[in-house]
C-alpha distance (Angstrom), angle and dihedral (degrees) to the residues before:
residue distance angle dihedral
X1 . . .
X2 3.96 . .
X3 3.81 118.0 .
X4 3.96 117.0 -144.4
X5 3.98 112.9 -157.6
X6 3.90 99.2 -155.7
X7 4.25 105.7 -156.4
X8 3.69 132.3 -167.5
X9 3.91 104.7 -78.2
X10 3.63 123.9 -141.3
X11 3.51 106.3 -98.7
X12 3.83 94.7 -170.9
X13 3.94 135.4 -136.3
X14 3.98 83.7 96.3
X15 3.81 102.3 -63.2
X16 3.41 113.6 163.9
X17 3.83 99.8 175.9
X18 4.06 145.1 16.6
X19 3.38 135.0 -151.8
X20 3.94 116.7 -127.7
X21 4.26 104.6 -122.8
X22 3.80 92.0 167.4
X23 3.21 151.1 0.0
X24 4.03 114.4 -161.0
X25 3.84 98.5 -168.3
X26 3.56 147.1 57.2
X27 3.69 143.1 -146.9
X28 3.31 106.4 -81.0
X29 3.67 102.3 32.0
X30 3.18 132.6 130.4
X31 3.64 126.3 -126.7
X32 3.83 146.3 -163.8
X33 3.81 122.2 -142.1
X34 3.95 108.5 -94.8
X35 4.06 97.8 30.7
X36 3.37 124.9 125.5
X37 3.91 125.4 -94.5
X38 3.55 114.2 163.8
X39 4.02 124.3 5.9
X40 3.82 107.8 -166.4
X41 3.69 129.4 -174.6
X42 4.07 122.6 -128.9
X43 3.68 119.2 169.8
X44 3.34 96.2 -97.5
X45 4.24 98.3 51.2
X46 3.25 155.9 -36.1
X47 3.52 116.0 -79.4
X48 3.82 135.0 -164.5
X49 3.90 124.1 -156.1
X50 3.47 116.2 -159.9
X51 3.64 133.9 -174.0
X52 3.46 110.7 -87.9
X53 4.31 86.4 -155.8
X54 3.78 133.3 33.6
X55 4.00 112.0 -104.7
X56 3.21 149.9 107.1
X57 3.94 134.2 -59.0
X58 3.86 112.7 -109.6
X59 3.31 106.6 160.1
X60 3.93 140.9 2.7
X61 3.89 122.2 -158.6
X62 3.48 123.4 -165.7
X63 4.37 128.2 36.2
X64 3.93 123.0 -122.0
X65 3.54 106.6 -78.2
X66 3.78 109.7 20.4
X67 3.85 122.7 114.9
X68 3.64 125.2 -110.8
X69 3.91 131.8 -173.3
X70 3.89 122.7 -137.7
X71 3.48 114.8 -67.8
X72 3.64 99.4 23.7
X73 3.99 114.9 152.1
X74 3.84 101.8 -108.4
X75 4.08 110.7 159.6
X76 4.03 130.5 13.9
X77 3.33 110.6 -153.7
X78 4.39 121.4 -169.8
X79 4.18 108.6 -149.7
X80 3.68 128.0 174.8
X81 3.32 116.5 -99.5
X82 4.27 142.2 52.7
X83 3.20 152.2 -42.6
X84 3.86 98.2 -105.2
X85 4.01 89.5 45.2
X86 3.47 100.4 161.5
X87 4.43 103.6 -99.6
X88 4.35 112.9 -119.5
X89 3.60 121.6 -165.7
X90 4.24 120.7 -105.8
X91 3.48 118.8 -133.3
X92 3.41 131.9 -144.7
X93 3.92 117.6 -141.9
X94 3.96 120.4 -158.5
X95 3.35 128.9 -149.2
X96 3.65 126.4 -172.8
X97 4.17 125.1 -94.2
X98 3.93 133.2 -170.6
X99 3.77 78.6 -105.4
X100 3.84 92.2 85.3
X101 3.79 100.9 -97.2
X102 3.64 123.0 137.4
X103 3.85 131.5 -168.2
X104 3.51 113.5 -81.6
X105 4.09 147.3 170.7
X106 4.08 96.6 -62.1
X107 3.91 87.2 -157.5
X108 4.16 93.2 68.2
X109 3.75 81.9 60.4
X110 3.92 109.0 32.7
X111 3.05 125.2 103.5
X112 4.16 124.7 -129.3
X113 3.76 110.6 -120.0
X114 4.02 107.7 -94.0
X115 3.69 81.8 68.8
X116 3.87 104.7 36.8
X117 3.80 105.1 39.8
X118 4.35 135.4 0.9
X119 3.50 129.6 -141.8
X120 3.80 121.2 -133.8
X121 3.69 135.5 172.5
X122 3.32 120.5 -125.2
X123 3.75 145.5 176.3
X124 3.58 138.1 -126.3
X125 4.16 104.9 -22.7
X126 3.29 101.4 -96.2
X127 3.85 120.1 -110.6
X128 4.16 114.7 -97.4
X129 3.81 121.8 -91.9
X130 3.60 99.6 -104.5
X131 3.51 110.6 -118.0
X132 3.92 122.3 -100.8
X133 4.19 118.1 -88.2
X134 3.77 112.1 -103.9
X135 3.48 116.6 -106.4
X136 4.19 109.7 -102.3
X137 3.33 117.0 -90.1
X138 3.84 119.4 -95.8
X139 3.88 114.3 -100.3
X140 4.07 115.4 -103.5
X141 3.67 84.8 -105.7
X142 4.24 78.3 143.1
X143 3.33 87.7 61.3
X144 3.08 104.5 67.8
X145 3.21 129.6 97.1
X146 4.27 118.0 -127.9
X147 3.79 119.0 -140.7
X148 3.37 125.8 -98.9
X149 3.85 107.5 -104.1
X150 4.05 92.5 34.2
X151 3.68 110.1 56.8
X152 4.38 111.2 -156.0
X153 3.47 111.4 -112.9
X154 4.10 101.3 -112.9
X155 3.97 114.4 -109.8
X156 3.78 109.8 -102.3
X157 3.83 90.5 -130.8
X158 4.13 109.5 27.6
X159 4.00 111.9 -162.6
X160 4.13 103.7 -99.6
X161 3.98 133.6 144.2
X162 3.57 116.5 -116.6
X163 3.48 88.7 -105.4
X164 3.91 91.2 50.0
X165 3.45 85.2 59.8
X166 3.54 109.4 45.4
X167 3.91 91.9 53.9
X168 4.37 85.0 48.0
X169 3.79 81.1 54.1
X170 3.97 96.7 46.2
X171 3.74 88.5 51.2
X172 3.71 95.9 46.1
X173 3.82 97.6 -117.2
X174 3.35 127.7 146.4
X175 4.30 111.4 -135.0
X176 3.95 93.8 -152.0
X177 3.42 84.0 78.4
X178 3.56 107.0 41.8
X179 3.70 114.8 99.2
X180 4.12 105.8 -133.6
X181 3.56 126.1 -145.2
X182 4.03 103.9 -175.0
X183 4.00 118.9 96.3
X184 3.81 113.3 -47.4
X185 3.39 94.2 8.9
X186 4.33 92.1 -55.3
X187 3.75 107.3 172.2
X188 4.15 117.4 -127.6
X189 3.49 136.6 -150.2
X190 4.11 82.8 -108.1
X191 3.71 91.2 52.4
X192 4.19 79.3 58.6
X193 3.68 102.1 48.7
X194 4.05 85.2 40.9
X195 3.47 94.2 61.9
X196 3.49 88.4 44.4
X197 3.08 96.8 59.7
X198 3.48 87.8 61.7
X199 3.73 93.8 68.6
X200 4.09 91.8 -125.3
X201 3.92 121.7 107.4
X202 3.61 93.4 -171.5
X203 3.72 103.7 -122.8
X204 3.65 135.5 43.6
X205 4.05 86.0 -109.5
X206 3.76 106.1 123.4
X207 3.47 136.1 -131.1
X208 4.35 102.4 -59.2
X209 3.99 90.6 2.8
X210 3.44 100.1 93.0
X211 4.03 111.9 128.8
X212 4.05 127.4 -89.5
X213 3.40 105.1 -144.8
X214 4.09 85.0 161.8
X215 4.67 112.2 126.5
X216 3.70 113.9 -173.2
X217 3.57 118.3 -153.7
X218 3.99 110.2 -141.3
X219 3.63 114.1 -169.9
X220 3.88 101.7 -142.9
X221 4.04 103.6 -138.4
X222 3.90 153.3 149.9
X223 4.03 108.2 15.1
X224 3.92 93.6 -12.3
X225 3.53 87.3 63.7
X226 4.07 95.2 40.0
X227 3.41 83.1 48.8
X228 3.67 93.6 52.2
X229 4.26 92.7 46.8
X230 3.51 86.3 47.1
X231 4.08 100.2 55.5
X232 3.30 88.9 38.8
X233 3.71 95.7 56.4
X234 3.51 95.9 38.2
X235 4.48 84.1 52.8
X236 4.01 87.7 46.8
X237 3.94 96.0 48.5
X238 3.66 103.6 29.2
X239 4.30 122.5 72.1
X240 3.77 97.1 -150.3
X241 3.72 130.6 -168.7
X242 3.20 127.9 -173.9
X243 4.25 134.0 -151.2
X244 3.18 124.2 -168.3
X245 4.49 124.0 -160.2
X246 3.67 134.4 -176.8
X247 3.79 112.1 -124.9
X248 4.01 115.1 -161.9
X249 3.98 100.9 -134.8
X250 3.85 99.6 -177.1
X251 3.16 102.0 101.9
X252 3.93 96.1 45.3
X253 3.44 95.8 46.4
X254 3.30 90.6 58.6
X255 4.15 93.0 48.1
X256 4.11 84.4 43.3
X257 4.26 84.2 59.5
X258 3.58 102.2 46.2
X259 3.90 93.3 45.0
X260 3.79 85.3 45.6
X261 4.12 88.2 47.6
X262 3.48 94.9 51.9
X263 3.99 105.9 28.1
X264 3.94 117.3 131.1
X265 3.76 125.6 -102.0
X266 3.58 116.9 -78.9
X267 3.87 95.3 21.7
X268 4.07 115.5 118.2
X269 3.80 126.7 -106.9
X270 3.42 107.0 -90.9
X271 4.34 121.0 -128.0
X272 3.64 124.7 169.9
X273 3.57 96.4 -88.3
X274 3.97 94.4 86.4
X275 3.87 92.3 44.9
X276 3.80 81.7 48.7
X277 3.65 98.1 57.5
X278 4.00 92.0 45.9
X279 3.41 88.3 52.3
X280 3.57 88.9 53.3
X281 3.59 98.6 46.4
X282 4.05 86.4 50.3
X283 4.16 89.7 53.0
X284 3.64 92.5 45.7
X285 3.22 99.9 64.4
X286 3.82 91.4 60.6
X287 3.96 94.8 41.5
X288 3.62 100.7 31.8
X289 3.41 98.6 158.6
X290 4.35 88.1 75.8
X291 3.83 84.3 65.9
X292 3.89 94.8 75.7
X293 3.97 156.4 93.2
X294 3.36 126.9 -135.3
X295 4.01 130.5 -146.1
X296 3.81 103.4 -153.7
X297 4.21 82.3 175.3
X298 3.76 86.3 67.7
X299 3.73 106.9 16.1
X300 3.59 96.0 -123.3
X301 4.02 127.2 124.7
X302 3.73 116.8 -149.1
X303 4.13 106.2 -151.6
X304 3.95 107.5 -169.9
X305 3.99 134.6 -150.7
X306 3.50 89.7 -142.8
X307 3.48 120.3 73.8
X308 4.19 111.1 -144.8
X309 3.18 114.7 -175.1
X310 4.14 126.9 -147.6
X311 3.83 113.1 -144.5
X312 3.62 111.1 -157.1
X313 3.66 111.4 -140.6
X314 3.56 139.5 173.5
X315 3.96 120.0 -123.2
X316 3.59 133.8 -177.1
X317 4.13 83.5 -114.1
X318 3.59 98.3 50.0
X319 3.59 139.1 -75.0
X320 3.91 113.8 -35.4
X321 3.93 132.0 174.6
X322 3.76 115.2 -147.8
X323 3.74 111.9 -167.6
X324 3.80 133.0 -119.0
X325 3.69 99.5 -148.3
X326 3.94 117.3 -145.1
X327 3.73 105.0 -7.6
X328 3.39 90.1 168.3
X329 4.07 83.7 79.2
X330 4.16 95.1 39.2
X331 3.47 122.2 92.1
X332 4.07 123.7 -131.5
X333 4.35 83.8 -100.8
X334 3.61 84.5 51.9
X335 4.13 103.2 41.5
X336 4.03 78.0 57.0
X337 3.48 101.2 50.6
X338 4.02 93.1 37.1
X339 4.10 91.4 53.8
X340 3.95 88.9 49.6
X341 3.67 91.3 58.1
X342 3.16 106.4 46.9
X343 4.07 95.5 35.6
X344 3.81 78.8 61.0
X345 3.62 99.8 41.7
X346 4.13 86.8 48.0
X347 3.89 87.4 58.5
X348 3.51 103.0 46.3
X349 3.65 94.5 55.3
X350 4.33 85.0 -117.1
X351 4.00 96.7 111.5
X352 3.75 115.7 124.3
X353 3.67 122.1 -126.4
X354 3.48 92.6 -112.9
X355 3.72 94.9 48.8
X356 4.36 84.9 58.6
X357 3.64 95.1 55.3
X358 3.70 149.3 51.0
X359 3.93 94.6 52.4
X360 4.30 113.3 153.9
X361 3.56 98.0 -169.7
X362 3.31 129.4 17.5
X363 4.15 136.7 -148.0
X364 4.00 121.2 -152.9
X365 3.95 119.5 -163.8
X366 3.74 134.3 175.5
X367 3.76 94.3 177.9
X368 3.71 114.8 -152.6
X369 4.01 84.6 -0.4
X370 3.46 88.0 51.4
X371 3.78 87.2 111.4
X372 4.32 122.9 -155.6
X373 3.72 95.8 -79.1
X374 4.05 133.3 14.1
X375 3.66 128.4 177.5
X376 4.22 104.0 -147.3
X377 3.56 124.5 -162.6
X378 3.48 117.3 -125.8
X379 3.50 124.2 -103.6
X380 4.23 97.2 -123.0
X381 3.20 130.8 -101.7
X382 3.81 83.0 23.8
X383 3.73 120.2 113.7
X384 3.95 95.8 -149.0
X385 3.82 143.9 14.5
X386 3.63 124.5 -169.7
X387 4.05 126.7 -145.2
X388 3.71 123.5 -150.2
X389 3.62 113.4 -148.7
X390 3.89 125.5 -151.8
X391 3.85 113.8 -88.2
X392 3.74 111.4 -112.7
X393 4.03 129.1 176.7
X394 4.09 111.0 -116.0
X395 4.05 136.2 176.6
X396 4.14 100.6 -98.7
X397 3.90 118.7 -165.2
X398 3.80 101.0 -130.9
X399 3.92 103.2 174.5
X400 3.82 100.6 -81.8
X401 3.92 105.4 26.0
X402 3.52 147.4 -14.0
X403 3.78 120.9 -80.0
X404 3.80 127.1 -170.3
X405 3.89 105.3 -114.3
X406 3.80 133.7 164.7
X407 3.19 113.9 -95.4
X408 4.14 121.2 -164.0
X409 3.90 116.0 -178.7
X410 4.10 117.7 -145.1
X411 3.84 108.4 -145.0
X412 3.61 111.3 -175.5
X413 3.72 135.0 159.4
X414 4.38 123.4 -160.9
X415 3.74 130.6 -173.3
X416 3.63 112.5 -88.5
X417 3.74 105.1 -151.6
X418 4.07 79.7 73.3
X419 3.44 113.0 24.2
X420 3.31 120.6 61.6
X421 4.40 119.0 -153.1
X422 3.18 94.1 -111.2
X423 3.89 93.9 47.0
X424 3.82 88.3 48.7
X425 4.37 93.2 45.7
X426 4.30 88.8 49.4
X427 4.10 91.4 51.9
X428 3.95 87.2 43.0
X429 4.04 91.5 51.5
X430 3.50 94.8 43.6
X431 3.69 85.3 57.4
X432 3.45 94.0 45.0
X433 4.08 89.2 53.2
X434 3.97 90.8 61.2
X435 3.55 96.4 40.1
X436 3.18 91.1 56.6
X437 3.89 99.6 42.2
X438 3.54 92.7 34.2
X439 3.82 98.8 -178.0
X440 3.77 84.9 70.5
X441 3.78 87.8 70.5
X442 3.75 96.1 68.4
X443 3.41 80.5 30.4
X444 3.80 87.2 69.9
X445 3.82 91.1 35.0
């Protein structure tokens, strides 16, 4: 038998060390040459290691979720053959991540086998760790039965299936004071109707009310957990502040619904995002030191002509923020179209790395959850995010009475070692302005 160690390759661009996301096989299995063992998770992508041989599983290294550095032992596989096998190289495949990485050639970041797996000769497979004793069975102490004048106190945790449980729950009975007949005192679903029968539920819980007491333990990993380093350095490093505008809407809404009504075939649905990002372009211009990122290791702040705009957008990985690159040069059709795409791409998992990065200002939405006020977290080295708030009608003074209008609130939050309040309030009324007069916008344009 020959034993390959398979070890984290080198994945290039300067990675040092992966996180393990998951880990498809188990000891024991067998595999085919080319399927997946490991995929791990490096800032760049997500990358795949497969086995570079067919086999069988002999050993696995490291748990889901812990951090390994290149060249790390992670899988042991045992393969027919020799010693002098001849050696084959392991790729490493990439998928992309709501980090910014996009699929790629594996082979400019694989690494040859004298650094990805190790041949060693071995003798007869060696015979299976034999598996722990079970721990001995809890005495019948539920069994027994309490005397009449001095009640038992009721086990916290009383020996029951899942099922067991679930039915005690349905019925509104409490299992620390059913008496169980299984092994070691294991209550049944007879013990259940039994004490039913006796009319009692053993608590003044009512029917449904009975106490959780259940914790789940989720290990927080892959891009929830970059997600989680990266907010939380971005909190720790950044001063935010956040102000927060109302924006009367009526009157683009109403210009949003006729374009919408009479729009040609094959153009997209307009929302307010697209007049959004016009307006934005428009505002920049004036203020453009909003449409920036800021080094804080070198103290430098790059302020761009173009304007790229970061679309946050809810996945089922996580939060991710595909780019629209140089709106300044899009139309309002193709702002639309643009955000579609890459909404969609961000979803499926089928965004490019380049279309995940690069953003200078960045525009947060909930829609209709968008609630009346929202304090976003920048999206470092940005200077400046802005929120959209859901669109509710509201009572407006307008000289000689109140009218119903619709009424959208702006809460945004910038970087306050470079943007000063009163820098961040002028961008946010100039936006208001053409929001509000929306012809302005392609005014502007």
């Amino acid at each position: 038998m020959v034993e390959r160690i398979i070890t984290l390759p080198d994945v290039g661009e300067g990675v040092a060390e992966a996180e393990i996301v998951e880990v498809p096989v188990k000891v024991g299995d067998p595999v085919r040459e080319g399927e997946t063992l490991v995929s791990v998770m490096t800032d760049k992508a997500t990358v795949e290691i497969p086995s570079p041989v067919e086999g069988r599983v002999a050993w696995i290294g490291p748990e889901i979720g812990q951090k390994v550095a290149v060249g790390s032992e992670l899988v042991k596989l045992e393969v027919a053959g020799d010693a002098g096998a001849p050696k084959r190289e392991v790729s490493a495949r990439e998928r992309p991540t709501s980090t910014g990485s996009a699929t790629r050639d594996a082979s400019a970041h694989a690494a040859a086998l004298p650094s990805g797996e190790e041949a060693v000769s071995k003798g007869p497979a060696r015979p299976p760790i034999p598996a722990p004793p079970s721990a001995p069975a809890r005495p019948r102490e539920a069994a027994r039965t309490a005397p009449p004048t001095a009640p038992a106190k009721p086990p916290d945790r009383p020996l029951a299936a899942p099922a067991v449980r679930a039915y005690a729950r349905d019925a509104g009975v409490d299992l620390r004071f059913v008496t169980g007949t299984g092994p070691a005192g294991r209550i049944l679903r007879e013990d259940v109707d039994a004490y039913l029968a006796t009319g009692a539920r053993g608590s003044e819980s009512a029917r449904g009310l009975a106490r959780n007491t259940a914790v789940e333990e989720i290990k927080i990993i892959g891009l929830r957990r970059r997600i989680a380093e990266r907010l939380q350095d971005t909190m720790r490093r950044i001063p935010h502040f956040s102000y927060v505008e109302e924006v009367d809407v009526t009157d683009l809404e109403a210009l949003r619904a006729d374009v919408n009504e009479t729009r040609k075939s094959g153009r997209p649905r307009l929302t307010m995002l697209p007049f959004l990002m016009r307006a934005m372009v428009a505002a920049l211009r004036e203020h453009p030191g909003l449409n920036a990122r800021f080094d804080d290791t070198n103290d430098t702040l790059h302020r761009y002509g173009g304007v790229h705009i970061g679309i946050a957008v809810q996945t089922p990985n996580g939060l991710m923020v595909p780019v629209v690159q140089h709106a300044e040069a899009l139309t309002i059709w193709d702002c639309a179209s643009e955000v579609a795409r890459l909404s969609e791409a961000a979803r499926s998992g089928t965004a490019k790395r380049e279309e995940l990065t690069g953003s200078t200002i960045t525009i947060t939405s909930l829609g209709a959850l968008g609630g009346i006020v929202s304090t976003p977290v920048i999206n470092s080295p940005e200077v400046a995010i802005v929120g959209v708030n859901k669109i509710a009608m509201r009572p407006v003074w307008r000289g000689a009475a109140f009218e119903p209008r619709k009424i959208m609130n702006l809460s945004s939050s910038f970087d306050h070692r470079i943007v000063d309040g009163w820098d961040a309030a002028q961008f946010i009324q100039t936006l208001r302005a053409l929001l509000e007069a929306p012809a302005k916008i392609f005014m502007e344009a």
